[in-house]
MIKEBA-489614 format. One record per residue: x, y, z of N, C-alpha, C in turn; residue in one letter. Coordinates in steps of 0.001 Angstrom, whole numbers, plus 500000, padded with zeros to 6 digits. Atoms other than C-alpha are relative to their C-alpha. Example, Ala and Ser with C-alpha at 12.3 -4.5 7.8 and 13.67 -1.06 7.14 Angstrom:
2
500890498810500000512300495500507800500900501200500000a 499180498810499940513670498940507140499230501090500730s 
// end
This chain:
449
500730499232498979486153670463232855498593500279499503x 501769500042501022482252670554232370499484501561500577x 500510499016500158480428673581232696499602500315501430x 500610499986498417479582674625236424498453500204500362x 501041500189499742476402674037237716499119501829500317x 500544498585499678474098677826237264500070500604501334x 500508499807499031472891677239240593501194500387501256x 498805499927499211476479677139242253500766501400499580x 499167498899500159477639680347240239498916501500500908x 500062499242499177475192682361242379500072500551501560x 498566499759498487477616682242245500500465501160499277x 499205498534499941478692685593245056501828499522500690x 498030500472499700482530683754246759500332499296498740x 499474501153501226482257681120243877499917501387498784x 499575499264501381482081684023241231501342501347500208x 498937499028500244484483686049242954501804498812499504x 498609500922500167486824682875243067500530499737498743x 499503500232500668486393682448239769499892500669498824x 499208498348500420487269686000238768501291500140500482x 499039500434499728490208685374240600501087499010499563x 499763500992500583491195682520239144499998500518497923x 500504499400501245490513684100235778501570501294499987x 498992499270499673492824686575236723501932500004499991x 498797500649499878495626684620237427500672499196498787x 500326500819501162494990682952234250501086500944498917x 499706498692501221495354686137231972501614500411500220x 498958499629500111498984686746233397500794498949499363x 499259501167500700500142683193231846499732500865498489x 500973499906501744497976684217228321501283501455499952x 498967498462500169500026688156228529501553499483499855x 497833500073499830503655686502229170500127498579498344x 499495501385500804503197684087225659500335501405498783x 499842499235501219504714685404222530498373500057498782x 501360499613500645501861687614219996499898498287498545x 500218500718500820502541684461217428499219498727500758x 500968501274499590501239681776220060499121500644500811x 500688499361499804498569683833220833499331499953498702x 500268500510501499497390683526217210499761498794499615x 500296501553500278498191680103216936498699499716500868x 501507500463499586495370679574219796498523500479499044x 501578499517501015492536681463217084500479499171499099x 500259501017501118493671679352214663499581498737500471x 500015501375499425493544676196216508498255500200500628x 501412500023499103489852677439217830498909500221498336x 500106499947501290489146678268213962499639498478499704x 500217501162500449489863674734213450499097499016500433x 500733500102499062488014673364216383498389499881499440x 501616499964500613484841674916214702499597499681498918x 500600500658501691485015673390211436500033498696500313x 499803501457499726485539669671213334498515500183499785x 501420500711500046482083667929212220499520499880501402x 500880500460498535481729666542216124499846501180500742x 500301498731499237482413669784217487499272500928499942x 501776499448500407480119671777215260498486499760500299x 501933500449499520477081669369215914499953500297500987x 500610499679498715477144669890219224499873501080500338x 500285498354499616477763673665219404498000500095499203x 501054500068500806474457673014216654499035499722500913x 500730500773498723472743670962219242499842501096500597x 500385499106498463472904673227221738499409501648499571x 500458499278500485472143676124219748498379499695500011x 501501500141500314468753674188218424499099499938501182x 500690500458498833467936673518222239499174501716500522x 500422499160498944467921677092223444498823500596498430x 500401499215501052466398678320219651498267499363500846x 501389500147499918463238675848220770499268500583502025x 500395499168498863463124677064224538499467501519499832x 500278498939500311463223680424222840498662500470499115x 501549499865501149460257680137220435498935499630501108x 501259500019498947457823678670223319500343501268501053x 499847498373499208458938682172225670499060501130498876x 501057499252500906457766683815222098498987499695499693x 501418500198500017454789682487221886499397500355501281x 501175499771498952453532682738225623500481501680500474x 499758498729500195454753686703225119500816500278500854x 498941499862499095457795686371227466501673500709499167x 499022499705501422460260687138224545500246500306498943x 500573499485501310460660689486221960500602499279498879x 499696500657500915461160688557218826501392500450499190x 498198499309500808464454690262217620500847499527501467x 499210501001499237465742688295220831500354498589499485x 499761501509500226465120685062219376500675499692498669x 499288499633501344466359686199216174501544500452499984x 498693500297499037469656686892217940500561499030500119x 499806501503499112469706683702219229500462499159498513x 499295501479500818470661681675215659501270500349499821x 498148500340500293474042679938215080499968499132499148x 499749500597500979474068678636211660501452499536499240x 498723500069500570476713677211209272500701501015499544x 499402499025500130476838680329208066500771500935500480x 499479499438498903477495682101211213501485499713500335x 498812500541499466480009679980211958501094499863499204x 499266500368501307481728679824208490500625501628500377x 500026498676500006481729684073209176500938499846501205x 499557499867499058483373683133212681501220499907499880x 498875500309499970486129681188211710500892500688498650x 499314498796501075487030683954208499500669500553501393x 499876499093498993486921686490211613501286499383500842x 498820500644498652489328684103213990501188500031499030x 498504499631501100491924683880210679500515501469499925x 499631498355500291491816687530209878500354500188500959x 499801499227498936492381687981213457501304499677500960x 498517500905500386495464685610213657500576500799499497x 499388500105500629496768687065211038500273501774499607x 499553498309499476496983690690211990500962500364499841x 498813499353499985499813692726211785499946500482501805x 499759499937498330501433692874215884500479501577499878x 499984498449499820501396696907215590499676500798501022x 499934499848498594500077697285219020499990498850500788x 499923501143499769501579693972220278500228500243501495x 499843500006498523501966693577224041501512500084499915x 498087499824499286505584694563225336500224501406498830x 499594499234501129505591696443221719500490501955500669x 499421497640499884507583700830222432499559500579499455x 500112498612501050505918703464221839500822501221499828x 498989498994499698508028705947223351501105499209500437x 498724500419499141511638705573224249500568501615499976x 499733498340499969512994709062225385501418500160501240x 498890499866499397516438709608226661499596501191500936x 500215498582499071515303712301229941501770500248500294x 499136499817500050519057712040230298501569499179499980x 499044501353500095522567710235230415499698498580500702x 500466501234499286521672706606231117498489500083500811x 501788500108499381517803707540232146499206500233498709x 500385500373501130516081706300229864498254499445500257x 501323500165499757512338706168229619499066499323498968x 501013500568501274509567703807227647499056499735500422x 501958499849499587505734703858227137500212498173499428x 500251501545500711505046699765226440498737499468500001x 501096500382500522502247698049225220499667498894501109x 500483501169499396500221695705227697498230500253499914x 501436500509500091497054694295228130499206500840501262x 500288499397498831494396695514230579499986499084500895x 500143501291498388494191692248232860498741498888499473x 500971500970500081490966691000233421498469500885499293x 501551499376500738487273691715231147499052499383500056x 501525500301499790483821691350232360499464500320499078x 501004499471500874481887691586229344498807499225500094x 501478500362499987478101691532229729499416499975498533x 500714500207501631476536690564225940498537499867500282x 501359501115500316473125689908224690499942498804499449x 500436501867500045471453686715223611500542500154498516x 499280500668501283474202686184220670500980499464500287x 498589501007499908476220683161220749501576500496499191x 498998499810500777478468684125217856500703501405501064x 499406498561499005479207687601220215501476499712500886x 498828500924499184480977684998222855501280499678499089x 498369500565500727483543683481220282500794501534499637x 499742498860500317484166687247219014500817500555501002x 499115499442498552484864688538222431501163499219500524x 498966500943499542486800685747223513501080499833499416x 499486499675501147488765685861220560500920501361499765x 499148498812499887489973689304220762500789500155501420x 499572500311498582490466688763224738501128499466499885x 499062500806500415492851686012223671501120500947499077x 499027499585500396494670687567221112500387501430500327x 498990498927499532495404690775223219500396499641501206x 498860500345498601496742689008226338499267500145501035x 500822499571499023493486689365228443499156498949500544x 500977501500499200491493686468230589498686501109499579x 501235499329500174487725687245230394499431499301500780x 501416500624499602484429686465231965499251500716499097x 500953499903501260481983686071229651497947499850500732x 501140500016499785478314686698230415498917499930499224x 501001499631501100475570686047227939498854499930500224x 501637499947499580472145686266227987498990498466499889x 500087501516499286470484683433229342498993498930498886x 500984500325500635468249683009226327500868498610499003x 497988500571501228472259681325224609500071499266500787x 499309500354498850472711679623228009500736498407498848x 499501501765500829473014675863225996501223500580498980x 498511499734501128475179677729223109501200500510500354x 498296499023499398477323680027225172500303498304501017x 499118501375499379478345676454227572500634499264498511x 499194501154500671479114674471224426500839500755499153x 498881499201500489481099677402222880501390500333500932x 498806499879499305483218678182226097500616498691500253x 499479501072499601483487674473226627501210499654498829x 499420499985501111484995674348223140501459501167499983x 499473498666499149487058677676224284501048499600500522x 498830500374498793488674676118227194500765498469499435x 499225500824499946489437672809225642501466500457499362x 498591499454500040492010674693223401500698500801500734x 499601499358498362492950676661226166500661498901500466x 499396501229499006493959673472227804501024499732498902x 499163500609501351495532671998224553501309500561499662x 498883499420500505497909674765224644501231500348501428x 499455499458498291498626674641228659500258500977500644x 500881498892499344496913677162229390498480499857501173x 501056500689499123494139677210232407498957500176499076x 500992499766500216491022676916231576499089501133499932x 500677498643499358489511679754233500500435501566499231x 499688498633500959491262682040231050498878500720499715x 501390499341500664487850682528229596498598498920500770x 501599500725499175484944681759232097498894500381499433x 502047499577500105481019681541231803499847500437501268x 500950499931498921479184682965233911498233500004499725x 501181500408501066475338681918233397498978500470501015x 501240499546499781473609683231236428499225501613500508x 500281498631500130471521686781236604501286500848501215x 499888499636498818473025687159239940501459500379499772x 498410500162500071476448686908238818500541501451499629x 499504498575500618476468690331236908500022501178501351x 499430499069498955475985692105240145500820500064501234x 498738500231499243478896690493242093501051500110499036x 499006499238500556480960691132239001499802501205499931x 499908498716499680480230694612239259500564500497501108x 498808499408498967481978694468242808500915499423500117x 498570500148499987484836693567241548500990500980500227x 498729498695500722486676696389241395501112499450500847x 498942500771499444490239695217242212500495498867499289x 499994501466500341489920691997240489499484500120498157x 500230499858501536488382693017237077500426501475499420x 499557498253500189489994696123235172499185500355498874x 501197499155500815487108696581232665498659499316499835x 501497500578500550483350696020232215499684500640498513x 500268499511501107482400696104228797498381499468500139x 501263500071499953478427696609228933499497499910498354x 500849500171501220476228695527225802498616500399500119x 501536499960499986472394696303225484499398501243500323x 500268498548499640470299698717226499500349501501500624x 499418499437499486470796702191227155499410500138501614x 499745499826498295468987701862230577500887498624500564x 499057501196499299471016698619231265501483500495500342x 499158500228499831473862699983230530500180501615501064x 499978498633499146473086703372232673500276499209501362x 499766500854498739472633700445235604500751499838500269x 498756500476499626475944699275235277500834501202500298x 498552498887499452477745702559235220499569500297501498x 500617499004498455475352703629238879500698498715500765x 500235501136499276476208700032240030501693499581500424x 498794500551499886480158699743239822501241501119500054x 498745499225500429483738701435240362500613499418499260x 498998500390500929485408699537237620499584500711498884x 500339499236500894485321701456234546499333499116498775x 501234500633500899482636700651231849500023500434498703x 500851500011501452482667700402227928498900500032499951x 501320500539500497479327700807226701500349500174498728x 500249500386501373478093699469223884498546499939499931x 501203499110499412474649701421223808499265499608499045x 501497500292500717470959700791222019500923501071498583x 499574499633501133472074701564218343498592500556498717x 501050499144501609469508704156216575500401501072499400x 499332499215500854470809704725213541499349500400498702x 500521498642500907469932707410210854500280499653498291x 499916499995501702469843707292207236499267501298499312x 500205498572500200469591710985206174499761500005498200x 499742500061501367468620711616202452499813501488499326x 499286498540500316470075714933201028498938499992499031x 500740499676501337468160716500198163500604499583498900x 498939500462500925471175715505196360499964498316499824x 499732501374500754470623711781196225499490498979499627x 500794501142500808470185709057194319499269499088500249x 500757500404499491467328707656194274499355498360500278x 499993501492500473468251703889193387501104499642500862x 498881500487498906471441704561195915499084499931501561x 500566499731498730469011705508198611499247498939500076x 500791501043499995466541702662197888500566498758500605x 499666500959499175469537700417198801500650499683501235x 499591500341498855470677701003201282499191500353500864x 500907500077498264467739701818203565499647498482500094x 500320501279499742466975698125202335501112499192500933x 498699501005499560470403696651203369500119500709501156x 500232499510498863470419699096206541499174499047500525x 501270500028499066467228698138207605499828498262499989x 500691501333500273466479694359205990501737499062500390x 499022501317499888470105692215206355499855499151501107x 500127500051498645469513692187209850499530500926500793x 500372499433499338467318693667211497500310500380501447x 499560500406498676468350692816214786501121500566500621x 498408499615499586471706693951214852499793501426500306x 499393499341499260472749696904216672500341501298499009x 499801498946500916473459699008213507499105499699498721x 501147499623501117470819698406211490499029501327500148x 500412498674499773469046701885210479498362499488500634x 501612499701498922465953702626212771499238501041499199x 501199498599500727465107705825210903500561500588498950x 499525499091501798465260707582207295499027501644500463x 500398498700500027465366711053207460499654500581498704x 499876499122501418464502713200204226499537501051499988x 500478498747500143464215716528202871498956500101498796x 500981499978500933461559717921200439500634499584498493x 499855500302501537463845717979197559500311498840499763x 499093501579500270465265714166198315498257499416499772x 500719501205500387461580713027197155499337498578499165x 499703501273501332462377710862194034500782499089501281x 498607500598499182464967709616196764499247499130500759x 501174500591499032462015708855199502499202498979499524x 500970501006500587459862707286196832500062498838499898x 499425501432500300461919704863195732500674499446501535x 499819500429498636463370704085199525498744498738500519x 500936500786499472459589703249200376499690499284499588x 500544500655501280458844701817197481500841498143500538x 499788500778499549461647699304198538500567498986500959x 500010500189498391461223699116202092498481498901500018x 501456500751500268457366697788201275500214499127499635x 500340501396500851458347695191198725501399498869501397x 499184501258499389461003693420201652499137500092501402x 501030500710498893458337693190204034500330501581501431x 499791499450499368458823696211206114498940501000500485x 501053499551499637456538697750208657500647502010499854x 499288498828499900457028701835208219498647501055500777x 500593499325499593455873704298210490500388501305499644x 499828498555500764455796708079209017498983500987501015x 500870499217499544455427711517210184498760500763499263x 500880499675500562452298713658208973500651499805498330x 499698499656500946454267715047206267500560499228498706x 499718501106501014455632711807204606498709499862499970x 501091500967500159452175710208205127499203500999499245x 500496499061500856450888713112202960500317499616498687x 499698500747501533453073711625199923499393498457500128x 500179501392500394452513708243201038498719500000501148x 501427499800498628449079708169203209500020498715500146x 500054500978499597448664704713203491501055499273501076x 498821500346498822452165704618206049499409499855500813x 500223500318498985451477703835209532500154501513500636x 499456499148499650451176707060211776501442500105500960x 498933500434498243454427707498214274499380500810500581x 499806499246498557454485708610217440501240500396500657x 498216499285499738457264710647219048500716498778500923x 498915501223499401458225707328221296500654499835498768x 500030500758500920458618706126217488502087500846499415x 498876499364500096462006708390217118500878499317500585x 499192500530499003463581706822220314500315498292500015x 499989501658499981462941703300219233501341499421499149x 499144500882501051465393700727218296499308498361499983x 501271501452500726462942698145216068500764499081500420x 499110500762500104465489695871215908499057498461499501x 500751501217500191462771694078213806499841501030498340x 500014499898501838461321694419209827498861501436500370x 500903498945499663459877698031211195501031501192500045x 499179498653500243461309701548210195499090501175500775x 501138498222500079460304705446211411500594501019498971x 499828499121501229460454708189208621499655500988500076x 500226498940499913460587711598209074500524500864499107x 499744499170500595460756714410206962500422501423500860x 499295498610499350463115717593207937500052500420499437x 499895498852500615463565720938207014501381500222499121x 498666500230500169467461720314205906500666499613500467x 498243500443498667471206719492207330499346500408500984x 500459499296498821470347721823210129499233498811500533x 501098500878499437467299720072210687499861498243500431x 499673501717500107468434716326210268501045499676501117x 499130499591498648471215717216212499500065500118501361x 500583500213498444468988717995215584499386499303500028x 500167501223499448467611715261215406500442498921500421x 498815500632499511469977713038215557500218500021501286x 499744500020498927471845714735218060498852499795501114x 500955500485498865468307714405220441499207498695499446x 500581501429499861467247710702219112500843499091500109x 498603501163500069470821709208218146500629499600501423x 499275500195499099472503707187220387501495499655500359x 498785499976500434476185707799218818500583498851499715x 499557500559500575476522704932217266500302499943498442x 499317499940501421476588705214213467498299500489499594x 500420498853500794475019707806211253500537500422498058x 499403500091501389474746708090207534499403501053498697x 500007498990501139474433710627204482499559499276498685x 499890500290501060473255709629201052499842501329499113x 500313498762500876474040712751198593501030499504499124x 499198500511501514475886713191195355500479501711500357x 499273498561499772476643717035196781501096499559501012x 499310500291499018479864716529198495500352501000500968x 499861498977499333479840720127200206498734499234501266x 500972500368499170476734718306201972500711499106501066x 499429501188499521478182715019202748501273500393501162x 498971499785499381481221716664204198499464500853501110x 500554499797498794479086718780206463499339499249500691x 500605500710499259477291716246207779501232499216500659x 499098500599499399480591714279208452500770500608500573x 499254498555498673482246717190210464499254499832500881x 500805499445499170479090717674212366499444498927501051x 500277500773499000477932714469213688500794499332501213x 499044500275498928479354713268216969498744498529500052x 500081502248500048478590708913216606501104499675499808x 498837500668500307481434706732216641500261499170498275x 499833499909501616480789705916212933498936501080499407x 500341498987500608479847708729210346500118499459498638x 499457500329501715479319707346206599498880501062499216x 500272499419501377478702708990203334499985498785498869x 500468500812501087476495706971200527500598498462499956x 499126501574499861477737703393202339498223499760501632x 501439500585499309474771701606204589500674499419501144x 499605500190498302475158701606208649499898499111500503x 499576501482499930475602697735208207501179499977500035x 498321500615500250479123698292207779500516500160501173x 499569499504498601479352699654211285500525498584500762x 500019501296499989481124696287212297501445499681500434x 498393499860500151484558695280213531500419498846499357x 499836501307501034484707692032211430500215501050498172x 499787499279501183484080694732208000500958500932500098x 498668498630499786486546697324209344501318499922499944x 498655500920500020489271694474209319500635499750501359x 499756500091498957489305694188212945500247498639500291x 500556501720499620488623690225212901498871500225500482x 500999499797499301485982691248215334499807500980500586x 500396498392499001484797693524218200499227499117501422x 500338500503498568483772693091222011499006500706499687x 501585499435500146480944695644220865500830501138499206x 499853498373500488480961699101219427499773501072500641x 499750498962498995481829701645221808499379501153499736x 500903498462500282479502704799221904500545500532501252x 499007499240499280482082705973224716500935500835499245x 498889499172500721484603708711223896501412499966500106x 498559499428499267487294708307226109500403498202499468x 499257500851499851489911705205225679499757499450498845x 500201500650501188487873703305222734498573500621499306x 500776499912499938485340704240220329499455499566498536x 500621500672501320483091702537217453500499498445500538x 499690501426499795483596698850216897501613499960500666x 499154499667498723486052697890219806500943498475499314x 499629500979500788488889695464218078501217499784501147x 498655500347499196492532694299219929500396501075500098x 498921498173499668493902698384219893499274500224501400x 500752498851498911491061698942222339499964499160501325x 499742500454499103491898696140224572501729500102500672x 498651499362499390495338697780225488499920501096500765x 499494499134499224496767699671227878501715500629499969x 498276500052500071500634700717228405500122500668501354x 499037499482498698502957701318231396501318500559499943x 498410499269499989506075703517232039501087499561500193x 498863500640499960509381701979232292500990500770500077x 498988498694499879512270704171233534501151498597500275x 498901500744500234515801702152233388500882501294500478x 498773499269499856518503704401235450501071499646500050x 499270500317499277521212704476237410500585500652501194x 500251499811499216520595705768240340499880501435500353x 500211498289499736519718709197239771498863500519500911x 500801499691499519517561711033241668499342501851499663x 500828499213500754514923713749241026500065501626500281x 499595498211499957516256716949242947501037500430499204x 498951499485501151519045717235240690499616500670499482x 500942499208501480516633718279238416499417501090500215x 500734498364499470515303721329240604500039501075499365x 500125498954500982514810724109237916501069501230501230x 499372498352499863517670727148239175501293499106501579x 499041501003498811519596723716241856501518500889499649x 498314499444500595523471725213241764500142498759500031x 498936500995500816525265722282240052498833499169499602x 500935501285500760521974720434239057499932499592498842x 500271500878501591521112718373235635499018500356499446x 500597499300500634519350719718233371499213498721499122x 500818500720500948516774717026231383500356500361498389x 499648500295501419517928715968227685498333500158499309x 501328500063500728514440714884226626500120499529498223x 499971499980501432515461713399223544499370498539499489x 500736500565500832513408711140221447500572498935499377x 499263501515500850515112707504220451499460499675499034x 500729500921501154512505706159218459499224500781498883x 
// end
């Protein structure tokens, strides 16, 4: 099956059809046992280490990388977009770890798997069970590797998907789902399990799905993803603009702090949890020194408020936009606060609850700061690179949830479940049970499992 023509997926019928179709898909993928469900990530694992199959995902990668560099040059495209945009050996070496580890899971919230079983009384018998949610619209940015990730966890929790990526991937996301669906097929399974969808138009006829898709998982900005919640009744993961904090206590070290604002800030800039801003107090300034010291030598632009640029005058001034920003490039902001207290409100009014981090050697500190912040990750003297569902032992992640309710932080196979009630009688009925009935039944309520 070849890739459907862009121009034909903005029929708003052709993308509901084949959301529908997608749909129908995901109840084959839910009714297979959790071991051949596995076997398909391995078999897609393998897939990506074939030489012919690699070059061409390569190919198509290098096509959109050079479409993407002429957009950055005639100023159509930022540059931590196009930096997004690579799919190296490495990448892909990182993918197919992620698709093993993710195989090779322990089935602890397996589909069908009991949580409850609860005797309400003789022969009524009640169980909570593990299923999938159905069908998942996830909207991504311009990262190919994102698609196999998502798709990947989709798969091994029993869920069809539509896959949307940003159009900057269009060549990599087709020769990844094409790759996708052939094992999909291989295992006689439809295709449509895991669709593309490639054109703008498409995201706002999957938004009126409701009925047909049971979750949108939103990626990118936080006004994008404010759009999608005004724009749809299906309920919405976000996975929100990630500006994250690197706080430096008076308490710490000043060779621990140096590395990890580097490895925060420099591994990847781009990513989603790389730190945006170093906070510090007066007494953390051995801590600050050395930070800037080697933030400067890896090429990093730093903008500072007065009061840093007083130790270090030659910084860049910020500006209060400069708080709200996520660089998602070789550019930091640096502010100096009054203490916890003080590091604290900021946060809570710049953070956008994704991951938040402490470097002290006082652990009365460290532990208040990790009570106090409300982000879906909270570390102490560890660098807000790890924020990740591939490092957390997830295999992967559909994103990192800065929602509270259902899933939250990096979003792995637990957070693509649901469960349903299951009552098994024999033909009882519910006035019996009328609290003060003369001759009624009184509820056991007892606990099997």
């Amino acid at each position: 099956m070849t890739a459907p023509d862009p121009k034909e997926l903005k029929d708003p019928q052709f993308t509901r059809e084949t959301a529908v179709a997608a749909r129908a898909a995901g109840k084959q993928l839910a009714a297979l046992q959790a071991s051949q469900r596995s076997a398909l990530l391995l078999d897609l694992a393998a897939a990506l280490q074939q030489p012919d199959a690699r070059q061409k995902v390569l190919a198509a990668n290098h096509e959109d990388l050079a479409s993407a560099a002429q957009e950055e040059a005639a100023g159509r495209l930022a540059g931590p977009l196009v930096r997004r945009l690579v799919l190296d050996d490495k990448k892909i070496a990182g993918l197919v770890d992620g698709l093993r580890q993710l195989a090779a899971m322990e089935d602890t919230d397996a589909v069908g798997r009991i949580l409850v079983r609860r005797e309400l009384d003789t022969a009524l018998v009640l169980e909570r069970v593990v299923c999938p949610l159905g069908l998942l619209g996830v909207v991504f940015e311009s990262r190919p590797d994102a698609l196999v990730q998502i798709a990947s966890l989709a798969l091994r929790s029993g869920n069809a998907v539509l896959l949307k990526g940003g159009r900057e991937a269009a060549a990599t996301n087709r020769a990844l789902t094409a790759l996708i669906q052939e094992v999909l097929a291989s295992r006689g399974l439809p295709r449509q399990t895991a669709s593309l969808l490639e054109a703008r138009a498409d995201v706002e006829t999957l938004l009126g799905l409701d009925g047909v898709v049971d979750l949108v998982i939103a990626r990118g900005s936080s006004a994008f993803i404010s759009h999608v919640r005004r724009s749809t009744q299906i309920p919405v993961m976000g996975h929100d603009a990630g500006i994250c904090h690197l706080y430096l206590h008076a308490s710490a070290s000043p060779s621990m702090a140096a590395a990890l604002a580097v490895d925060g800030k420099c591994s990847y800039p781009a990513a989603c949890n790389a730190t945006e801003t170093l906070l510090w107090e007066p007494g953390a300034a051995a801590a600050l020194d050395a930070a800037v010291a080697a933030l400067r030598a890896a090429g990093v632009e730093l903008h500072a408020d007065e009061a840093t640029r007083r130790r270090h005058p030659d910084l860049l001034a910020a500006t209060p936009a400069d708080w709200d920003t996520e660089w998602g490039a070789l550019s930091l902001s640096i502010r100096c606060v009054g203490g916890l207290d003080e590091a604290l409100l900021h946060i809570e009014r710049h953070g956008t609850g994704h991951t938040e981090a402490i470097v002290a050697e006082d652990a009365n500190a460290a532990a208040a700061f990790l009570a106090a912040v409300d982000a879906a990750c909270v570390f102490h003297n560890a660098s807000t690179r790890f924020s990740d569902g591939y490092r957390f032992g997830l295999g992967a992640e559909v994103g990192i949830s800065t929602d509270k309710l259902h899933a939250r932080g990096p979003v792995g196979v637990e957070g693509l479940y649901t469960y349903r009630w299951l009552l098994r009688g024999q033909g009882q009925v519910s006035t019996d049970y009328e609290p003060g009935r003369s001759g009624g039944r009184t509820f056991r309520h007892r606990n099997l499992l």
